[in-house]
C-alpha angles and dihedrals in degrees: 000000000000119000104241109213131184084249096050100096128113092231086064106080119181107359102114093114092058089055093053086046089058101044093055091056094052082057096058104082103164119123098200124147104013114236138193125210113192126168120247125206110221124215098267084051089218093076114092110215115176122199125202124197129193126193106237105160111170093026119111125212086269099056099056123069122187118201143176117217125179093308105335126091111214131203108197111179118180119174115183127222119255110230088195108065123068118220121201091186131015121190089153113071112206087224138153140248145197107183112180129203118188114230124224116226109281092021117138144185103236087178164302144282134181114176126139102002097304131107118223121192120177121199126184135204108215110203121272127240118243106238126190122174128180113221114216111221118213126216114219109180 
């Protein structure tokens, strides 16, 4: 029996990537660190700006590394134990994480923010450009 799947018809051309994309996240059940996406208006008003914010605390600034690949934005945080220190008692785990957002085509990582123990990342959408082109046919006979 074939497995039927929303990007299975024929109308959706070339977005097998996306789906495999999607599939690996569903997979990624993980919850740490916890994260907020909210929605920022920009001056203009027009322009849609998005911030995410993880909760890191405990990670410097050099244990957090914040990447763009292909169309995914990855947050990678790795904190190593101190051998030095005993602890008689340890509630905070000293553990590491890889949290992935898909992003959607023209958005961009305008920067990061690390204050408080949260991460902030914005992204904006510029506004795309409308684009019509007229494809000539050509008659072979």
């Amino acid at each position: 029996m074939t497995r039927m799947t929303p990007f299975s018809s024929p109308l959706l051309l070339g977005f097998d990537a996306m789906e495999k994309t999607l599939e690996r996240l569903a997979k990624s059940g993980d919850g740490y660190p916890p994260y907020n996406i909210e929605r920022l208006r920009g001056a203009d008003g027009a322009t849609e700006k998005l911030r995410i914010t993880l909760a890191v605390a405990g990670f410097a600034e050099s244990d957090l590394e914040v990447t763009t690949e292909e169309s995914q934005l990855i947050v990678r945080g790795r904190q190593s134990d101190d051998s030095e220190r005993e602890f008689l008692h340890r509630g905070i785990a000293a553990r590491q994480f890889q949290r992935c957002f898909v992003l959607a085509d023209g958005m961009r990582v305008i920067g990061a923010e690390l204050r408080n123990g949260l991460l902030s990342i914005d992204l904006d959408r510029p506004e795309a450009e409308r684009l019509v082109r007229k494809i000539n046919i050509s008659v072979k006979d």
